[in-house]
C-alpha positions as CSV (number, residue, x, y, z in Angstrom):
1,X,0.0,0.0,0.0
2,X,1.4,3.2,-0.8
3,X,1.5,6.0,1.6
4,X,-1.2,8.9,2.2
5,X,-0.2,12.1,1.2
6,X,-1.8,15.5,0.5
7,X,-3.3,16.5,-2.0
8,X,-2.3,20.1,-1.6
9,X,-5.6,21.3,-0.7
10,X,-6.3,19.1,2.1
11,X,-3.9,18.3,5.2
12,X,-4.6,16.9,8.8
13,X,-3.0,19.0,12.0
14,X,-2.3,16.6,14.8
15,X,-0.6,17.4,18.2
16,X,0.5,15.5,20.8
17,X,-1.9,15.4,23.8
18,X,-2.2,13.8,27.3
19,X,1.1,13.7,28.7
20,X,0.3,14.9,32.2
21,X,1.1,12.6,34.6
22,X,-0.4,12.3,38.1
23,X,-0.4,16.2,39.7
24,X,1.8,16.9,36.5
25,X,0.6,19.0,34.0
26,X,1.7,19.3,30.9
27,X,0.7,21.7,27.7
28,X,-2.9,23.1,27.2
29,X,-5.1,19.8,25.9
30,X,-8.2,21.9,26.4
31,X,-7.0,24.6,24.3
32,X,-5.3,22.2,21.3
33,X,-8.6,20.5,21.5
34,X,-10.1,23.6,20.0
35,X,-7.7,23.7,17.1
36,X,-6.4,20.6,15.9
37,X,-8.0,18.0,13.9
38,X,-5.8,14.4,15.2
39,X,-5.1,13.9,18.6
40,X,-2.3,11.7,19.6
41,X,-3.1,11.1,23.1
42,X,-0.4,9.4,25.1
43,X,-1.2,5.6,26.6
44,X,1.0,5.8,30.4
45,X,4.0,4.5,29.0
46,X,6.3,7.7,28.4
47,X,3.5,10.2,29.5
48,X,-0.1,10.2,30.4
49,X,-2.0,8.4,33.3
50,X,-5.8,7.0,33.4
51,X,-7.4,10.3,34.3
52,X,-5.6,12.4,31.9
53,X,-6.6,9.2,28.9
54,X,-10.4,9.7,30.2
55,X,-10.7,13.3,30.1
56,X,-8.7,13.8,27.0
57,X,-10.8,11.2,25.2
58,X,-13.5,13.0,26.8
59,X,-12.7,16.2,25.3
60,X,-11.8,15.4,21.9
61,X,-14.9,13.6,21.1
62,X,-17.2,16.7,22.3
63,X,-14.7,18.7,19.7
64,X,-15.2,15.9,17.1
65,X,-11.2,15.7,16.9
66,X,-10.0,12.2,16.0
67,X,-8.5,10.3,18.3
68,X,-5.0,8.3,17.7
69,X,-2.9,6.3,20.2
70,X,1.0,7.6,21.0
71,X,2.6,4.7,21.7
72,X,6.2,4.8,23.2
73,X,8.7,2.7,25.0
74,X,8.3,2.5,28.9
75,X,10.1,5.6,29.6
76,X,8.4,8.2,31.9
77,X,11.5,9.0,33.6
78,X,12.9,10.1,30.1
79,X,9.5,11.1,28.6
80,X,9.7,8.3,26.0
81,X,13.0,9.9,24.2
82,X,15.8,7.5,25.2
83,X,16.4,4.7,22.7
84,X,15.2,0.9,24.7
85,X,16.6,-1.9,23.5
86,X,13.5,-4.3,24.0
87,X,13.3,-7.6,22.5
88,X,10.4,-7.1,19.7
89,X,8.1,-9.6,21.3
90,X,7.8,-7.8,24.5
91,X,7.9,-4.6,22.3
92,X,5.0,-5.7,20.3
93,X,3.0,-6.5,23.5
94,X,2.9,-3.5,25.1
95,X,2.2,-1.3,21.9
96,X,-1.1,-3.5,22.1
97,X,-1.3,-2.7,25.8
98,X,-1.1,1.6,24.8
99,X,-3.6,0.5,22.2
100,X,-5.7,-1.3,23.9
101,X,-5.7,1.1,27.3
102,X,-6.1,4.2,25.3
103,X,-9.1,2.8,22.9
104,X,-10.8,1.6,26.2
105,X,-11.3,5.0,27.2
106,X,-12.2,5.8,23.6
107,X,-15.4,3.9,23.7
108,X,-16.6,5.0,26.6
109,X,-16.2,9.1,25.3
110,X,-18.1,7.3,22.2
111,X,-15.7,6.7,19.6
112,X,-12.6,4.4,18.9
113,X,-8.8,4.8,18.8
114,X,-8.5,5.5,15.2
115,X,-4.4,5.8,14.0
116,X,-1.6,5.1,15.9
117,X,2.0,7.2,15.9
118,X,4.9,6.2,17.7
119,X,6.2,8.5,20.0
120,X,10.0,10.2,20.4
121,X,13.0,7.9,20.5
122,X,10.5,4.7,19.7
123,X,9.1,7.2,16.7
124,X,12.8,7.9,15.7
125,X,14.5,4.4,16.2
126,X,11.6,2.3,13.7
127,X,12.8,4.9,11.3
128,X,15.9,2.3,10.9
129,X,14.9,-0.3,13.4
130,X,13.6,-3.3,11.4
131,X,13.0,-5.6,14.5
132,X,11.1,-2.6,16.6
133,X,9.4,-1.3,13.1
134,X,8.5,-4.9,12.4
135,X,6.6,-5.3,16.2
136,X,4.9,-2.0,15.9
137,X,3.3,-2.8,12.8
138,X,2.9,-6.5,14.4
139,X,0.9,-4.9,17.3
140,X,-1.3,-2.6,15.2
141,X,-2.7,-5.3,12.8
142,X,-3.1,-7.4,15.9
143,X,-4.6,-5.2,17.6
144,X,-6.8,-3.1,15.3
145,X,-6.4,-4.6,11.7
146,X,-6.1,-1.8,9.4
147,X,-5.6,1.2,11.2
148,X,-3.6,3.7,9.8
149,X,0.0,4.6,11.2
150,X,2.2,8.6,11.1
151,X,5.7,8.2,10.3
152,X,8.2,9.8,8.2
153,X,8.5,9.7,4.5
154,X,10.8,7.1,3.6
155,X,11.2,5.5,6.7
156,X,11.1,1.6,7.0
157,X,8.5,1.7,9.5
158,X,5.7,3.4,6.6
159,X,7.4,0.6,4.5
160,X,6.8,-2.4,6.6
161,X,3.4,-0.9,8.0
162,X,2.4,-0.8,3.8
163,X,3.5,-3.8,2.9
164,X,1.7,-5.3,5.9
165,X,-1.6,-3.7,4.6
166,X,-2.4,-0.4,7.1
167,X,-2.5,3.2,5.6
168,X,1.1,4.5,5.8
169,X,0.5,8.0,6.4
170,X,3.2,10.9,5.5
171,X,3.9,13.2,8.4
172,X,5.8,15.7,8.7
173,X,6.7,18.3,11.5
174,X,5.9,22.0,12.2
175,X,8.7,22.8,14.6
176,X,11.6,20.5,14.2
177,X,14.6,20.9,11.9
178,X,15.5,18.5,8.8
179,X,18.5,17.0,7.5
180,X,18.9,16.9,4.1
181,X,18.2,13.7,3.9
182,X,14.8,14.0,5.0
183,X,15.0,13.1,9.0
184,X,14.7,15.3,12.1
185,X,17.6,16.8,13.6
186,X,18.4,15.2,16.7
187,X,17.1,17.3,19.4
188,X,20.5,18.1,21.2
189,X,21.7,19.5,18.4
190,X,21.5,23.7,16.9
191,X,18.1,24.0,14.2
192,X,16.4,20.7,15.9
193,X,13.1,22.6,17.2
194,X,12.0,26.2,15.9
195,X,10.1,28.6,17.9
196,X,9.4,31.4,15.8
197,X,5.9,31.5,15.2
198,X,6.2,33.3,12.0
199,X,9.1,30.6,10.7
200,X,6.7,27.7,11.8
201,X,3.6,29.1,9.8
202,X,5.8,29.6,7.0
203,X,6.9,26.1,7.1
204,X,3.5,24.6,7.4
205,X,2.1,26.3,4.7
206,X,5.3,25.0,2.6
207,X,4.4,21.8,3.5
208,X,1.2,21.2,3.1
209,X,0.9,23.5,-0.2
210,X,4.6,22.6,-1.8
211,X,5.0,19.2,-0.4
212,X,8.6,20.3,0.7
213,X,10.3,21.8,3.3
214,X,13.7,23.5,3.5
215,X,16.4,21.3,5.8
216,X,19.1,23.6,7.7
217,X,21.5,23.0,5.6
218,X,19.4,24.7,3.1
219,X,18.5,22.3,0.4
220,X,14.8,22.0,-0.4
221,X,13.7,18.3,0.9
222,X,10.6,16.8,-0.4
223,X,8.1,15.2,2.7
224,X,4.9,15.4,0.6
225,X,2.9,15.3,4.5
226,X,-0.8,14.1,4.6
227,X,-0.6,15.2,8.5
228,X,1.7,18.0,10.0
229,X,2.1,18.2,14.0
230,X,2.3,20.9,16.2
231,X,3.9,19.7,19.2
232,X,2.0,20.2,22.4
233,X,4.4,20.8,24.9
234,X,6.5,23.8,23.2
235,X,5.8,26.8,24.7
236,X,3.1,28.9,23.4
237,X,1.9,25.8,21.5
238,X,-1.8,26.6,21.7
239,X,-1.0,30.2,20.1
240,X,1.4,28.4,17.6
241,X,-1.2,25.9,16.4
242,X,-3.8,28.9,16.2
243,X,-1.4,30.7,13.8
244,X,-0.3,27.0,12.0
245,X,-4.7,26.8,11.0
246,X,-4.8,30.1,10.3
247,X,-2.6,30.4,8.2
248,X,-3.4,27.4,6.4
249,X,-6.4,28.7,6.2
250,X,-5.3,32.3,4.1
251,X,-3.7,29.6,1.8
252,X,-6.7,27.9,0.6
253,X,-6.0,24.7,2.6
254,X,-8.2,23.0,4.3
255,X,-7.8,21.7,7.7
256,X,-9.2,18.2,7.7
257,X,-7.9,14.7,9.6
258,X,-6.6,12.1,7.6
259,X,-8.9,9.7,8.8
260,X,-12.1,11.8,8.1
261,X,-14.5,12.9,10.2
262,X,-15.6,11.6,13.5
């Protein structure tokens, strides 16, 4: 199956949601809620807790925003974003844990879990990682058949998750830097994550209407994004992703998730 990607008129905003934990707080869902189309709400393994699943689940399906699974290695200490070398079997198992937590919660706002995206270092490593890309795509059929996956263009993970029959959809990334080769900058180093509102609107619109965006080094870098995320724990993120859909807007695109509407 080949992947999703825009049509140029068309493009899903998703944002990372739910990754409170306990008296923790963390970014403004309630706000996000009001402006993105995807949520990808995190299951308790890097971020997010029972409560915070509930009431985000909650709150999406009163906004009719569509709600996807962030799954991630078992990593709250390191919010999901240091590589785990976990043997694929156990990784595959606990994917359909996230899954399977999160969708729980789903159903009882009145919906379903309806995509899954990896989160941080897991999102990164499948990139590459043939035995972890392999048990995520393992764990979604398992799980939920065909539902559809985010990843970057060109990674092995969109690969396997095609080949294996789920909608391999294009993703790319509002506020993070690109190599020319088409990955994220890794986040310890200069250009990884922008902050300029007016550089990150610019960008989005690039993407969505171009297909491309420019990598730090310069070179124009085709992505060709069905979805583009707005991270939810920069700061000023709600004000970011109110300027990201307006602007979008001005350009004649239309704001719209990927897996239609709820």
């Amino acid at each position: 199956m080949e992947p999703v990607s825009t049509d140029a008129r068309r493009i899903d905003l998703n944002c990372d949601l739910g990754e409170g934990f306990g008296h923790w707080q963390l970014g403004d869902d309630e706000t996000l809620l009001g402006i993105v189309t995807s949520a990808n709400v995190a299951c308790g393994y890097h971020a997010g807790d029972a409560p915070t699943m509930r009431r985000v689940c909650d709150r999406a399906v009163a906004a009719g925003v569509v709600i996807g699974a962030q799954v991630g290695y078992r990593d709250l200490a390191g919010f999901g974003r240091q590589f785990i070398d976990v043997p694929p079997q156990r990784l595959r198992d606990e994917i359909v844990h996230q899954i399977g937590a999160l969708d729980t919660f789903a159903r009882l706002a009145g919906d379903r879990v309806r995509y899954v995206k990896p989160h941080g270092a897991l999102y990164n490593a499948i990139v590459h990682h043939r035995a972890q890309a392999q048990a995520v795509v393992e764990a979604v059929v398992s799980y939920g058949g065909a539902l559809p996956v985010l990843g970057l263009p060109g990674s092995l993970f969109l690969q396997v998750a095609g080949a294996a029959g789920l909608p391999a959809v294009v993703e790319a990334f509002a506020d993070r830097g690109y190599t020319s080769d088409g990955w994220l900058v890794p986040r310890d180093e200069p250009g990884a994550v922008l902050t300029d509102p007016g550089d990150i609107t610019d960008r989005s619109v690039q993407m969505a209407i171009r297909g491309e965006v420019t990598a730090v080094t310069g070179e124009p870098v085709r992505l060709d994004p069905a979805s583009i995320c707005v991270h939810g724990d920069t700061r000023g993120a709600a004000a970011i992703a109110r300027a990201v859909r307006a602007a979008l807007g001005r350009a004649g695109v239309q704001v719209q998730s990927f897996a239609g509407p709820r």
